[in-house]
N, C-alpha and C positions, 0 to 999 in steps of 0.2 A: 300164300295159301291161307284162306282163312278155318279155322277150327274153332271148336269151343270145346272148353276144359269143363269139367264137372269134379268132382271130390264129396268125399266123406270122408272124415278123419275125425276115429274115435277120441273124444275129450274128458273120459273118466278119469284119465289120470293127467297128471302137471305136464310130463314128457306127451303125452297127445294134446293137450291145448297149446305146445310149445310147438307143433310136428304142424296144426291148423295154423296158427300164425306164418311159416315157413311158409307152407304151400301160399298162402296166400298170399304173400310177400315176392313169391317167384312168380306166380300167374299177373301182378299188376305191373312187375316187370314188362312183361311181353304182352297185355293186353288191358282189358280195361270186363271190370265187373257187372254183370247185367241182373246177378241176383244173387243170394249171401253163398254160394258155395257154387258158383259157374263165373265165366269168364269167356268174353269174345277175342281171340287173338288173332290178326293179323300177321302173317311171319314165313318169310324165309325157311328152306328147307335146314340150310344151316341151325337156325334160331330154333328152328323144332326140335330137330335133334337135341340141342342145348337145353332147353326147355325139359322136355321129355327127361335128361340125364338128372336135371336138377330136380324133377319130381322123384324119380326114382331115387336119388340119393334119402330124400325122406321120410321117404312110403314105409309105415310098417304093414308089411303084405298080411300079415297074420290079422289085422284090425281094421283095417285103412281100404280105401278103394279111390281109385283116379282116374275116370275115362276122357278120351280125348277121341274127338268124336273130329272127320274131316267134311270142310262141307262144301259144296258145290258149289264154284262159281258163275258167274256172281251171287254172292250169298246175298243180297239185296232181293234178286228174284225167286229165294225161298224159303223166306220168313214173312212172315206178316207179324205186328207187333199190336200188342191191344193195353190200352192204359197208360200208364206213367210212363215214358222214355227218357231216361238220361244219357244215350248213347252219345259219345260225340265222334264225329265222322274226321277220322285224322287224316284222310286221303284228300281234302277241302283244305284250303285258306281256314286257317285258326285266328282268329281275331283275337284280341287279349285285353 
């Protein structure tokens, strides 16, 4: 299933810029970053679950906000992309 994550996570204090680095450290786990606080992930029902757990271990609900939005396959047929792409397409022969 493809999804994309979004977040906000307040950084007024040490423990929220520690709680952003976290999230973001679990979302490039499981996908790849399209813009400083989203995330395209490809995954497994399994792997969401998991995903989802480790966001929620986290989140402070009081400050924090995390949606995870599910998106229609093929997500290829309902995006269109304008500008810069760094996407790289892992379902393809990866050259190196």
């Amino acid at each position: 299933m493809d999804i994309l994550v979004t977040y906000d996570v307040n950084t007024e204090t040490k423990a929220g810029q520690r709680r952003l680095r976290k999230v973001a450290t679990v979302c490039k786990n499981f996908g790849q970053r399209v813009q400083l606080s989203v995330f395209e992930c490809r995954v497994s029902q399994a792997q969401y679950e998991t995903l989802k757990a480790q966001l929620l271990d986290i989140l402070d609900a009081r400050v924090d906000s995390i949606r995870i939005y599910k998106l229609p396959s093929p997500r290829e047929n309902h995006m269109e992309q304008f500008g810069l792409d760094h996407y790289t397409d892992f379902d393809e022969p990866l050259i190196i």
